[in-house]
TITITI-43130 format. One record per residue (C-alpha): residue number from 0; x, y, z. Coordinates in Angstrom, 2 decimals. Layout:
BEGIN
+-----+---------+---------+---------+
|   k |      xx |      yy |      zz |
+-----+---------+---------+---------+
| NUM |       X |       Y |       Z |
...
+-----+---------+---------+---------+
# end
This chain:
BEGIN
+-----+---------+---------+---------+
|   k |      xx |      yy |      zz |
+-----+---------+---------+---------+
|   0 |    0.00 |    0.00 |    0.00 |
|   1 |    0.81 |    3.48 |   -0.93 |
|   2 |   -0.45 |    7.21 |   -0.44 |
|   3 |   -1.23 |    7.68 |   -4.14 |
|   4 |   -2.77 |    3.59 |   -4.72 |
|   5 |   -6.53 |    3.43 |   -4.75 |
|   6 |   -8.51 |    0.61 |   -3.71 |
|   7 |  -11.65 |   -0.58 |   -4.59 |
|   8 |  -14.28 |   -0.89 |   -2.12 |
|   9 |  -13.73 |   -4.57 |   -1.83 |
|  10 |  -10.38 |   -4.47 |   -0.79 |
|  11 |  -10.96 |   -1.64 |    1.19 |
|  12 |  -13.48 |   -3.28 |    2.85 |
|  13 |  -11.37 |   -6.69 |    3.51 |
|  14 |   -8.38 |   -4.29 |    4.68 |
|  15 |  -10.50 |   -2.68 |    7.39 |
|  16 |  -12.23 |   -5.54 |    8.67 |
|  17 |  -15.82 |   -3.94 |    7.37 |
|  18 |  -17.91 |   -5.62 |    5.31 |
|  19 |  -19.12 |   -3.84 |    1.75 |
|  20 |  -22.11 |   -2.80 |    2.68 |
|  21 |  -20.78 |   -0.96 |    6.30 |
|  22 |  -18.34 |    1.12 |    3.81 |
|  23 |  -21.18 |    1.52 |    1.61 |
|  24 |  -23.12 |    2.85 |    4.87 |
|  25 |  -20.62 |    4.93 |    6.45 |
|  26 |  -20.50 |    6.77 |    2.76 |
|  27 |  -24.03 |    7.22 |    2.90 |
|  28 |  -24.17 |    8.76 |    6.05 |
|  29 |  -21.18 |   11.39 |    4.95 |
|  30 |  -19.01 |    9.44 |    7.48 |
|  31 |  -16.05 |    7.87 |    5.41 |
|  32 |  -16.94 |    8.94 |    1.85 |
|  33 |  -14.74 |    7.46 |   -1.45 |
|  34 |  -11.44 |    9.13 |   -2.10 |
|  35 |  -12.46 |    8.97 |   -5.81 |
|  36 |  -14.52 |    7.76 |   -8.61 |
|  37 |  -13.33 |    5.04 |  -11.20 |
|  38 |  -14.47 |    5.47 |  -14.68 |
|  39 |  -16.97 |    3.25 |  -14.38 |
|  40 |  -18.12 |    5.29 |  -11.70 |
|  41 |  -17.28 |    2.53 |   -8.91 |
|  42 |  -15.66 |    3.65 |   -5.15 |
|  43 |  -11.95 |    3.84 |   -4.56 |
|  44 |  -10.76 |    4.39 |   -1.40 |
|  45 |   -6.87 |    5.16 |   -0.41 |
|  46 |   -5.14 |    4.41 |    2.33 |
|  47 |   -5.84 |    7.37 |    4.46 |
|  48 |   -9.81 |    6.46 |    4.00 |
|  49 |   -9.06 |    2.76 |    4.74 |
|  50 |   -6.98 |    3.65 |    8.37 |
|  51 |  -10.62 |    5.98 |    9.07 |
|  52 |  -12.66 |    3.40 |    8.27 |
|  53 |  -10.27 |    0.64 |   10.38 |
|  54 |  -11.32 |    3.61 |   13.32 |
|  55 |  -14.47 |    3.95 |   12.77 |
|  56 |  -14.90 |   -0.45 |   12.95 |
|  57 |  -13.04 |   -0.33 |   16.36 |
|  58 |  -15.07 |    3.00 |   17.72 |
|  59 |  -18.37 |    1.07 |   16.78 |
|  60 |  -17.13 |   -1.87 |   17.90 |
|  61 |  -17.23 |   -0.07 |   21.59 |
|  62 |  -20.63 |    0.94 |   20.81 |
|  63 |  -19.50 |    4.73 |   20.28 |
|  64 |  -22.54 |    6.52 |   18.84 |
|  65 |  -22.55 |    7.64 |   14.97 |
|  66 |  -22.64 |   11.24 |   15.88 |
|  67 |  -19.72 |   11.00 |   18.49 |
|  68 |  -17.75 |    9.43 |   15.32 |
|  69 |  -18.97 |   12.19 |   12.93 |
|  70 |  -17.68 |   15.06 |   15.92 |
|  71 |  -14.37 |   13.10 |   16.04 |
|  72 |  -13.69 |   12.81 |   12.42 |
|  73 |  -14.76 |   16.70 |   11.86 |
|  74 |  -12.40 |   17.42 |   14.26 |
|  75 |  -14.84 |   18.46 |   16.74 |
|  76 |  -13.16 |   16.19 |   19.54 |
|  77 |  -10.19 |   14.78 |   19.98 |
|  78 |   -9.27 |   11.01 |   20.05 |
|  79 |   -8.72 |   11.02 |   23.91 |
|  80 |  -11.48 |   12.96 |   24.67 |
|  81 |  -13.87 |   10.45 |   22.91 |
|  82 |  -12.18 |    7.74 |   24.38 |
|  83 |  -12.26 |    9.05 |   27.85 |
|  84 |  -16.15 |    9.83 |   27.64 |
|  85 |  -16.40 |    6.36 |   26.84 |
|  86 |  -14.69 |    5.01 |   29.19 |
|  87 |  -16.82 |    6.75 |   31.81 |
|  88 |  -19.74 |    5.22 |   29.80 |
|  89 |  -18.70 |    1.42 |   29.70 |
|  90 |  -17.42 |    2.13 |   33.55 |
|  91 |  -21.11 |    2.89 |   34.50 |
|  92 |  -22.05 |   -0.05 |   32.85 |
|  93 |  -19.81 |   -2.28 |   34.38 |
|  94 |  -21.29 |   -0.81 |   37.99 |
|  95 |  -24.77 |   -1.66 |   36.64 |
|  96 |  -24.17 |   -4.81 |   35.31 |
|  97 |  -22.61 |   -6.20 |   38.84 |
|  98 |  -25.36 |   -4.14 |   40.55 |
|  99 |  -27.64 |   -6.19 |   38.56 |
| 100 |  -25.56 |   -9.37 |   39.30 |
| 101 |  -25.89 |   -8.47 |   42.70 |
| 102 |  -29.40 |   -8.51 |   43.08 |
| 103 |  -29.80 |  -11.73 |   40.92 |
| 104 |  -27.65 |  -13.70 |   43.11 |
| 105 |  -29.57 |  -12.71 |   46.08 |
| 106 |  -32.78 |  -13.40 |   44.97 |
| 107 |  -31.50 |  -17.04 |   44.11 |
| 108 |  -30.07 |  -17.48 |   47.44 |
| 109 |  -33.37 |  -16.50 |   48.91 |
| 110 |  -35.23 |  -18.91 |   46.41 |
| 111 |  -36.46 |  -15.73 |   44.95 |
| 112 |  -38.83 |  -14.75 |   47.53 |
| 113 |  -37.26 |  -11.18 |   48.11 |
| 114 |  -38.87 |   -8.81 |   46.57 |
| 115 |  -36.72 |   -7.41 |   43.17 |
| 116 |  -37.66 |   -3.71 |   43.88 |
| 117 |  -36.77 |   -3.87 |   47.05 |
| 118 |  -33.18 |   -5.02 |   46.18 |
| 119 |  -32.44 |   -3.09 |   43.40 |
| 120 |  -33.73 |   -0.24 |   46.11 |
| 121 |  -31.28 |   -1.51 |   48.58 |
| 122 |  -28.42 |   -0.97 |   46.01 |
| 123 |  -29.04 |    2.35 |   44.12 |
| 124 |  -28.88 |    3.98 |   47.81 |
| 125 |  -27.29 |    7.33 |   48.03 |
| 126 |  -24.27 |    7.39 |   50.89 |
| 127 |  -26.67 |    9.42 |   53.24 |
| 128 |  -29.24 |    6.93 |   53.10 |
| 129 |  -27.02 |    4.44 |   53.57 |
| 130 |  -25.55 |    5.97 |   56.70 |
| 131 |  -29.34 |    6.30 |   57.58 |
| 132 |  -30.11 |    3.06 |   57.53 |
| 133 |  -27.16 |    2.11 |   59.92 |
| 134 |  -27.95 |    5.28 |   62.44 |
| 135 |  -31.36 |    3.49 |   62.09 |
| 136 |  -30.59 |   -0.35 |   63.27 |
| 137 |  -28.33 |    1.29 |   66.09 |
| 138 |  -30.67 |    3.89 |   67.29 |
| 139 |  -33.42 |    0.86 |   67.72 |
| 140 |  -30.80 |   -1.85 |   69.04 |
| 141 |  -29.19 |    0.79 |   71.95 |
| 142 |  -32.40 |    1.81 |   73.24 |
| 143 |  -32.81 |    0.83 |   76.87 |
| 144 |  -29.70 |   -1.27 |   76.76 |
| 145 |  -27.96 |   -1.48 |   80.21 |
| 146 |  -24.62 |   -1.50 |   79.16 |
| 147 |  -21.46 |    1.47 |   80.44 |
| 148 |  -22.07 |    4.72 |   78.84 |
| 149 |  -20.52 |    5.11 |   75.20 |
| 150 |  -20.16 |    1.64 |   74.07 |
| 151 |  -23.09 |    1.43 |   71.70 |
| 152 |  -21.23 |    4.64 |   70.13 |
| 153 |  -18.16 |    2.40 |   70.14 |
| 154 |  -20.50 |   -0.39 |   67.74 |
| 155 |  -21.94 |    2.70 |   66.24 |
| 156 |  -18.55 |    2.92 |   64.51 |
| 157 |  -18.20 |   -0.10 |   62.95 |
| 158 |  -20.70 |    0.54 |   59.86 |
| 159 |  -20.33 |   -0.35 |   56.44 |
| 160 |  -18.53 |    2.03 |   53.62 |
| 161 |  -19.55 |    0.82 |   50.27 |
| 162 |  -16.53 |    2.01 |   47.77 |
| 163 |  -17.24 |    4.35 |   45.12 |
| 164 |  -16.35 |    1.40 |   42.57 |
| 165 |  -17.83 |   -1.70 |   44.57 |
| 166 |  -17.66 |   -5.72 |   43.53 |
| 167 |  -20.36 |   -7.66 |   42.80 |
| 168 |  -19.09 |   -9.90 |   46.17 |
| 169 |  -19.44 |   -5.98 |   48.06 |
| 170 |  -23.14 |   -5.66 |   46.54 |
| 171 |  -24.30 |   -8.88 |   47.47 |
| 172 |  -22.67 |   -8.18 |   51.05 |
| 173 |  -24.38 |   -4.93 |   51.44 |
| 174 |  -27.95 |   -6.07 |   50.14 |
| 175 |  -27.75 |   -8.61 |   52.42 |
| 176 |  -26.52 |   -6.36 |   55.50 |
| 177 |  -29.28 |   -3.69 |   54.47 |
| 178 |  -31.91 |   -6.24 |   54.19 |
| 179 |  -30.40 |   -8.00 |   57.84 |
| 180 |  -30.57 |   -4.37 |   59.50 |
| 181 |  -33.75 |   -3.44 |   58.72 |
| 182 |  -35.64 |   -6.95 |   60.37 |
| 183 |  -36.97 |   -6.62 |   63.42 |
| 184 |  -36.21 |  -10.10 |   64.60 |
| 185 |  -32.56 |   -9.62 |   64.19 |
| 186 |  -32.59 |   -6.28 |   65.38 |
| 187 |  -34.19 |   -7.84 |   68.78 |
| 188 |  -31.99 |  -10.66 |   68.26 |
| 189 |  -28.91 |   -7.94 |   68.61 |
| 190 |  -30.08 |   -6.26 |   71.50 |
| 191 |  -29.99 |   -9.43 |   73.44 |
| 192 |  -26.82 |  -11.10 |   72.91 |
| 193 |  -25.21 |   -7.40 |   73.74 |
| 194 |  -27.56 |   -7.16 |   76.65 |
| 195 |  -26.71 |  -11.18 |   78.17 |
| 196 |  -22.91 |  -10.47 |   77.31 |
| 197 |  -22.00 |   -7.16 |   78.14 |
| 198 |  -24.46 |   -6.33 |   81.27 |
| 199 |  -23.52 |   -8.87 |   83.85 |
| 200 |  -21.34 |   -7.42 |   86.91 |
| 201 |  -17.74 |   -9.76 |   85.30 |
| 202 |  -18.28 |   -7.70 |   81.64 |
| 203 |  -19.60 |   -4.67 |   81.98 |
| 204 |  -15.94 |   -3.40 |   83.22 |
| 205 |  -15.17 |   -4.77 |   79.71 |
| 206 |  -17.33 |   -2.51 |   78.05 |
| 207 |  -16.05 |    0.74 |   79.30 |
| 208 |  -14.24 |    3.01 |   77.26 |
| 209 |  -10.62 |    2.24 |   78.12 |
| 210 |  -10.94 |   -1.61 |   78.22 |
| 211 |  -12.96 |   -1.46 |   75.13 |
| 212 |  -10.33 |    0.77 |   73.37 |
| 213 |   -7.79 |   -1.19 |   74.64 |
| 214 |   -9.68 |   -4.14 |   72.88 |
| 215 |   -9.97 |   -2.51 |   70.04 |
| 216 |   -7.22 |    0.17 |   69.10 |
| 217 |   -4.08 |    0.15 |   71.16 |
| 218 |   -3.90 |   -2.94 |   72.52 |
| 219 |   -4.71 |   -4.56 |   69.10 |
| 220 |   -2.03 |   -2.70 |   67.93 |
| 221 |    0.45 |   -4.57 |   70.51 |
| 222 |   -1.02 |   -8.15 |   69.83 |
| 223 |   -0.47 |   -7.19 |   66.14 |
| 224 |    3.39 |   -6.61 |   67.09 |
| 225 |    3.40 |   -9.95 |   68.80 |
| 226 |    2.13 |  -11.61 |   66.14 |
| 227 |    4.92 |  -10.32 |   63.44 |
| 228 |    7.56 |  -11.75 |   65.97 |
| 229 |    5.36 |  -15.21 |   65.69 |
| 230 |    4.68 |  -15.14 |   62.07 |
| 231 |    8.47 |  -14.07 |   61.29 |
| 232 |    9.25 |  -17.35 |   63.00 |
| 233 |   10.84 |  -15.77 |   66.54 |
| 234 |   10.74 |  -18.11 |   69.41 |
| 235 |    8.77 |  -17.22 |   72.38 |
| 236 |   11.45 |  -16.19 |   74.54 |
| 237 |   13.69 |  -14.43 |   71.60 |
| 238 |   14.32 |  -10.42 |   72.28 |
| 239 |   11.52 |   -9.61 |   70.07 |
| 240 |    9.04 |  -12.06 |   71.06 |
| 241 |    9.77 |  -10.52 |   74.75 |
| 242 |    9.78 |   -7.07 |   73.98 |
| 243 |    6.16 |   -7.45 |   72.31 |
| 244 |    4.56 |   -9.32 |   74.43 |
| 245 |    6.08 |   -7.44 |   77.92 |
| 246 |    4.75 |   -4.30 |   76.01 |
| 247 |    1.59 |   -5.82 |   75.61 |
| 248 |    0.95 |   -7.27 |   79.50 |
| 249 |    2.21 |   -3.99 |   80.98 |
| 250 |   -0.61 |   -2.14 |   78.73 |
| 251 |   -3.15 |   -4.68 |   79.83 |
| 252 |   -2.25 |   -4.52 |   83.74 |
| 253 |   -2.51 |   -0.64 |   83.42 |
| 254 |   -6.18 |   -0.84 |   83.17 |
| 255 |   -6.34 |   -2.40 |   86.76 |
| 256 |   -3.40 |   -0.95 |   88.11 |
| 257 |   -1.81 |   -3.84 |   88.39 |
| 258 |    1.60 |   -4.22 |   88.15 |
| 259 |    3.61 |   -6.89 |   86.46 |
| 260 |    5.22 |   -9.30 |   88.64 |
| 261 |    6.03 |  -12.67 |   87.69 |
| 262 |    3.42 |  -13.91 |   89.26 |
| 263 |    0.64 |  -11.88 |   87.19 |
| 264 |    3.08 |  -13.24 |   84.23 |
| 265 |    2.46 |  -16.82 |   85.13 |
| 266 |   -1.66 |  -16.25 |   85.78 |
| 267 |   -2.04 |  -14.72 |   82.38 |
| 268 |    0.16 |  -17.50 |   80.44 |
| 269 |   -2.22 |  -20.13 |   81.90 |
| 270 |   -5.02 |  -17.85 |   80.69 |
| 271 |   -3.55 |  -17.86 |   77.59 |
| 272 |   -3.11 |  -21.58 |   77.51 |
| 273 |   -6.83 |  -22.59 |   78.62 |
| 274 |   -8.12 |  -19.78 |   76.19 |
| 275 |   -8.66 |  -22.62 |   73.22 |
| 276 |  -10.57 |  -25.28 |   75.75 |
| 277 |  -12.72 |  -22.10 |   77.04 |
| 278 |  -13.91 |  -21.19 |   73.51 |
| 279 |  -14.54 |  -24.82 |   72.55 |
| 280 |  -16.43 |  -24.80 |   75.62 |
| 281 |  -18.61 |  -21.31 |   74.70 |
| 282 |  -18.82 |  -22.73 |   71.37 |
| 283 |  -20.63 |  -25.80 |   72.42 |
| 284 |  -22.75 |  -24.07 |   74.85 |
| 285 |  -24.08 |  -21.45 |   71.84 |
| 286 |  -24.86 |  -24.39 |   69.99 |
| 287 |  -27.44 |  -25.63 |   72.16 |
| 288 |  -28.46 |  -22.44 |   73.29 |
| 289 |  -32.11 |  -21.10 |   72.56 |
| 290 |  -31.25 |  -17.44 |   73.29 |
| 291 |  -29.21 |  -15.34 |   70.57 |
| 292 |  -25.38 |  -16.19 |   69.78 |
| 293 |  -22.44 |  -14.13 |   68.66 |
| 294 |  -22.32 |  -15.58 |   65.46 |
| 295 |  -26.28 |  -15.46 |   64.60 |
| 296 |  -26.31 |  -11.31 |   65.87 |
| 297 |  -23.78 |   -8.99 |   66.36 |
| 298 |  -20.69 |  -10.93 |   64.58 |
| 299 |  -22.96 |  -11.78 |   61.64 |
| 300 |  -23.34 |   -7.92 |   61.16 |
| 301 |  -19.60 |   -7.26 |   61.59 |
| 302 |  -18.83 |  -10.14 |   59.13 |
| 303 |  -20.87 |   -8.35 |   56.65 |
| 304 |  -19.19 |   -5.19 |   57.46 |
| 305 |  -16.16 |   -6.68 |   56.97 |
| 306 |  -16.83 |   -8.05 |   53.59 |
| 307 |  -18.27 |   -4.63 |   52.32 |
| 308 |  -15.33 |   -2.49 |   53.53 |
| 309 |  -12.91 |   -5.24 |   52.26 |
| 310 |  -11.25 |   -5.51 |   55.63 |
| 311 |   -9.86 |   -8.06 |   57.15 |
| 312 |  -11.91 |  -10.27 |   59.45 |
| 313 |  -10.43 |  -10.57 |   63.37 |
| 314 |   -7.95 |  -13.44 |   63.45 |
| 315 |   -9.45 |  -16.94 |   63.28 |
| 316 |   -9.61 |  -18.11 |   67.00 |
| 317 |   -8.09 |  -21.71 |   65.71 |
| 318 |   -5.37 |  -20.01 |   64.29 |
| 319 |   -4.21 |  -17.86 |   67.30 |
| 320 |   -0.75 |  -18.85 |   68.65 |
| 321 |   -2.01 |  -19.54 |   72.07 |
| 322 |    0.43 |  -21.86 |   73.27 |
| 323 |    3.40 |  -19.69 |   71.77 |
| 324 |    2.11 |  -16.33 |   73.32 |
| 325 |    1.33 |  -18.61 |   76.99 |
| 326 |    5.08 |  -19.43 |   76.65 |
| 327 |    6.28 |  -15.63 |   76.05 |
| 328 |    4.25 |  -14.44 |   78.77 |
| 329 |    5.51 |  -17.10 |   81.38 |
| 330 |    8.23 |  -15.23 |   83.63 |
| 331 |   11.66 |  -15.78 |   83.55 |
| 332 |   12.69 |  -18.85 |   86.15 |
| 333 |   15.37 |  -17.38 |   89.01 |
| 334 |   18.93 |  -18.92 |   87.93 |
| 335 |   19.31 |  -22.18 |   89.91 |
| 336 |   21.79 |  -21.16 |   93.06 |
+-----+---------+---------+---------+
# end
């Protein structure tokens, strides 16, 4: 191919990957018209027309609209302009498609009893009513709950963020969280696992602010930093390993002013080391139990929450290091005289 050759519209067809009748079309419609005339009046298109037509196939391709392609090719827009504009287009319906996904897959899961409106309701939400719906479920669950001051605020925190750009798995997460928050048997259902758990004289010194933030923020923090000396393959009673976890027990005996002897040491790595028999033991109690369990209320709605901000989940109990944190915590034997 040259700049002066001339094709006829076969071949300029087969070169751009149209078919005859699409380069007869885009002619007609003043898009792509013939570089010239043969004498016996037939198309002929050069190579400048062919490479148009070769953009015009790939722009349609994308679905770009005839017009767009006219304002492109009049240089009324520019290449990356179009492009971008349709990019923003097939972006918004990507979001709709996995919104629609979304809502499919629930409605299968739920044997298609849910009602379609409702869950294509439950996904178009704006942010505020979003946030609504949460301020909602917790304004109902903390009412006349007899737990310390502040620690309904504390759950209040833990709400969902759908991202501007969610996955289908985020979607389905939040439809079902939405639909969850607004029931009034789980809502009740809520209220009384925090009320059994968190009211009784032993917790409810758990659920004031500094053991709670302790629980949740710095000491979390200092578990975390035990756990990096664990996963990076320390032993228990390494430098590292001791650092952390000395850090960690000192933080935890501030909240009772208790200081760290060896013997608080020793009391809290046999706590440690009965922890996995104790939760085997609460987890074969909740499974009998008739009134409201961790994983059936409140953790079900964290779990969601979880899944929708794309966080991490708490560690997996069965995973936890026990023994290896019971054995950095145990104090130091006296030398042998």
């Amino acid at each position: 191919m040259n700049d002066y050759e001339l094709y006829p519209i076969g071949d300029a067809a087969r070169r751009s990957g149209l078919s005859v009748s699409a380069v007869r079309f885009y002619a007609d419609k003043g898009l792509i018209e013939p570089t010239d005339l043969n004498e016996a009046g037939h198309r002929m298109y050069d190579i400048h027309a062919i490479a148009r037509l070769e953009l015009v196939r790939t722009l349609r391709e994308l679905d770009t609209d005839l017009e767009e392609i006219r304002r492109l090719l009049e240089g009324g827009t520019t290449l990356h302009d179009l492009l971008t504009t349709h990019l923003e287009f097939v972006e918004r319906q990507e979001r709709a498609l996995r919104a629609r996904r979304a809502v499919l897959r629930t409605l299968i899961k739920q044997g298609g009893t849910a009602q379609a409106d409702l869950m294509h309701k439950l996904v178009w939400m704006t942010d505020e009513e979003r946030e609504q719906t949460i301020d909602d479920f917790w304004n109902d669950v903390g009412e006349d709950l007899d737990v310390p001051e502040g620690f309904v605020d504390r759950l209040r925190t833990m709400r969902p963020v759908l991202p501007a750009d969610p996955t289908a798995a985020q979607l389905e997460a939040w439809i079902g969280l939405a639909d969850l928050v607004r029931d009034p048997a789980f809502r009740d259902a809520v209220r009384t696992y925090l009320q059994d758990t968190w009211s009784t004289p032993e917790t409810r010194v758990l659920a004031t602010e500094p053991f709670q933030d302790f629980m949740h923020v710095s000491g979390a923090r200092l578990v975390e930093e035990l756990l990096a000396a664990y996963r990076a393959g320390e032993p228990p009673r390494s430098p590292w390993a001791q650092q952390a976890v000395t850090r960690f027990m000192e933080a935890a005996n501030a909240l009772s002013g208790t200081p760290l002897t060896p013997e608080v040491r020793n009391r809290m790595a046999d706590g440690y080391r009965q922890l996995p028999d104790i939760m085997r033991q609460i987890a074969e109690e909740e499974a009998t139990s008739e009134s409201p369990v961790y994983d059936d209320a409140h953790g079900r709605y964290l779990s969601l929450v979880a899944l929708i901000n794309g966080t991490a989940t708490e560690e997996d109990h069965d995973s936890m290091p026990y023994a290896w944190i019971a054995d950095a915590m145990r104090a130091v034997d006296p030398p042998t005289p």
